[in-house]
N, C-alpha and C positions, 0 to 999 in steps of 0.2 A: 504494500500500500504506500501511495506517497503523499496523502492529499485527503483533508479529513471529508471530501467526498467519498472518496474511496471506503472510508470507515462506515460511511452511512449504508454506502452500498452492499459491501460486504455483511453488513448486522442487519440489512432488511432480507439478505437472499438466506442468512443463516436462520431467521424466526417463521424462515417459510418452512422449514424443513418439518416434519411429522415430528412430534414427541419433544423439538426442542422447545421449551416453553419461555425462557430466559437468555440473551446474549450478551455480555460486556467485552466491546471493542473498543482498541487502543491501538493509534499511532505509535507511540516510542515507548516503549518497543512496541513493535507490529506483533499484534498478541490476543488471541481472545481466548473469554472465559464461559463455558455455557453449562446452563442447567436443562436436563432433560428427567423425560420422563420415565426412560430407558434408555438402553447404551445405546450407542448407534456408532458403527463402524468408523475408522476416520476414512477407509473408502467412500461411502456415502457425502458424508460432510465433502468431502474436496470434489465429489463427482456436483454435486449442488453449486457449489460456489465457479466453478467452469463456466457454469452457464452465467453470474454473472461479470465474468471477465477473467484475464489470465493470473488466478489467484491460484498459491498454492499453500495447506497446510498440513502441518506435521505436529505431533504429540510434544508435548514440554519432555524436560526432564523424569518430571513425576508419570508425565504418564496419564492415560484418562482411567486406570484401571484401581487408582488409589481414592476409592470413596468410599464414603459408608450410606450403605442402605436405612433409609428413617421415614416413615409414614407422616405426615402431617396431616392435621387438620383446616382443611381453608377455613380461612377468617371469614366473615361476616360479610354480609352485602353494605351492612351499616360500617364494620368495622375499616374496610376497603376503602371506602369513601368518606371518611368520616373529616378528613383534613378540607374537601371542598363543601362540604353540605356543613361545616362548622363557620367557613369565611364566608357562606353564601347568606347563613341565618345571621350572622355578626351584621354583614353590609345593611342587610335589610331590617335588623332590628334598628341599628343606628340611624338611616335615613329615615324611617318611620318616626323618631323622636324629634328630629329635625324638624318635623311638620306639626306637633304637638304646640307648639308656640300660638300659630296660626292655622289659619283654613287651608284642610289640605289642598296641595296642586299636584295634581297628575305629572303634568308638565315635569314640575321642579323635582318632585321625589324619583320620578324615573333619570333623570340628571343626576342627581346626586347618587342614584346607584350606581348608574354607569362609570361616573369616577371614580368611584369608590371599586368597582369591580376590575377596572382597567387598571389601576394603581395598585391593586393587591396582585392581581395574577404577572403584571411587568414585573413587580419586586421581586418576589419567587424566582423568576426566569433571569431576572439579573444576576441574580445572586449567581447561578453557574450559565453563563452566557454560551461556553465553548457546550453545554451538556445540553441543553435547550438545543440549541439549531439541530445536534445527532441529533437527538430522539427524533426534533422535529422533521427532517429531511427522510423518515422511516416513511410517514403518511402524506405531508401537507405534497397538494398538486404543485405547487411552486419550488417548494423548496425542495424535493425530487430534482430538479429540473435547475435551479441555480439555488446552489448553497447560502450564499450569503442573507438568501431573503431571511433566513430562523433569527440572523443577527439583526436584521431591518425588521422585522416583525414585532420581536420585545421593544424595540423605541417606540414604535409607530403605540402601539398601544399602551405607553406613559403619554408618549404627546395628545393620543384622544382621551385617557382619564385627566390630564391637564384641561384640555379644550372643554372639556363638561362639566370640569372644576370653575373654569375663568367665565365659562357660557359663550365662548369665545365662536362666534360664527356656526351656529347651529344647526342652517341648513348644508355646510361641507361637512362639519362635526360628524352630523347623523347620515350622509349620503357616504361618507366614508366606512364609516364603521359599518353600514347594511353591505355596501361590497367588500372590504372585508371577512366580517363573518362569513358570512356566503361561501367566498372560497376557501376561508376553514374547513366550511361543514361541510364541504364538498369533500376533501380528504379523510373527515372522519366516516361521513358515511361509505367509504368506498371502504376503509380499513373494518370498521364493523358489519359490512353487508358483506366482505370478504373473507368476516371468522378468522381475521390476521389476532393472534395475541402479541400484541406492542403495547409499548408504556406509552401512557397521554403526557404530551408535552406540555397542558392547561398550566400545572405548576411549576412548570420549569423539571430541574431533573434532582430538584431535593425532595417530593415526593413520587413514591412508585405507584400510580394510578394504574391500571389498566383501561383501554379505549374499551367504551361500552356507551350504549344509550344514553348516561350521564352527562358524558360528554355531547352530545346530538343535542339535548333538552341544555345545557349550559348555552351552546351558539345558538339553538334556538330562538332563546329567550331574549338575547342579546339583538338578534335580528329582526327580532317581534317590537324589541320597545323601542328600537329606530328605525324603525317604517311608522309605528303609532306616534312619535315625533314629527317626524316629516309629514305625514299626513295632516296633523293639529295645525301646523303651521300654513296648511291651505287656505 
């Protein structure tokens, strides 16, 4: 690999592979680490990765033969999700108090969420910038296609929870963010209507999300309250 597209490439052809459920790939060293669900030949694995492009892998030192066998029990539906549906009831409980003062406004509180939801999920994704764009580069139609968008993607949505912070031009604000999400949810739906097990990039890559319907009803909602935006403003 030379080129942390290359990384992105190689960790989406390895999470296609049957049984592997988990991939951690690394440029320096050129290295990956996978959890499966059973062993799987490294014939298999290197005959998979051919297909996408001239990659070749081999066993570490250790070996893929040094593991221990352990049953888990998956976590919870709640348990799983519990880091986005905690900042989701936080935003919405806080902008809901916002409006206590005074008569509520549609308007204003669906504004106030939307900063609030842009500024929490950019911070996340700041925090590991190089981790965000991999993950992101697995699903998003864009960033497949040119890498750097995962790096342009966390500003752009600081600068529109800024813009619905300041109120700052609110028919580009919201005709931004509806195309936008849009082409989000355009990759999430492909990677969930595809039965891809990948990490959701939502939080960046300090939480381990799995893509699921969650994800769909997150951009959903987002694209719902900026079209009802745009609309008001008719």
């Amino acid at each position: 690999m030379t080129c942390n597209g290359c990384v992105a490439t190689v960790k989406d052809q390895l999470l296609k592979i049957p049984f592997i459920t988990a991939a951690m790939v690394q440029l320096t060293p050129p290295q990956a680490s996978l959890r499966m669900q059973k062993h799987i030949p490294i014939k298999e694995i290197q005959q998979a990765l051919l297909e996408a492009g001239s990659y070749k892998i081999t066993e570490a030192d250790t070996g893929m033969y040094n593991y221990k066998i352990k049953r888990l029990e998956a976590p919870s539906w709640f348990t799983t999700y519990r880091p986005v549906l905690t900042i989701a009831a936080y935003l919405l409980g806080i902008t809901l108090l916002i409006e206590i003062p005074d008569a509520f406004h549609t308007d204003r509180w669906m504004a106030n969420f939307m900063a609030g939801f842009f500024l929490v999920f950019s911070f996340f994704k700041l925090l590991n910038l190089d981790g965000f764009a991999e993950s992101y580069a697995t699903y998003d139609v864009i960033a497949k296609k040119l890498y750097m968008w995962g790096y342009m993607y966390a500003f752009i949505e600081l600068g529109l929870g800024i813009s619905y912070l300041l109120r700052w031009n609110p028919l580009i604000t919201n005709t931004i963010t509806f195309i936008i999400m849009n082409i989000s949810l355009a990759g999430v739906l492909q990677s969930v209507l595809g039965k891809k097990k990948i990490q959701c990039a939502c939080l960046g890559a300090v939480f381990n999300l799995p893509m699921s319907t969650v994800t769909i009803i997150e951009d959903a909602i987002m694209i719902g309250m900026s079209f009802v935006m745009l609309f008001m403003m008719l």
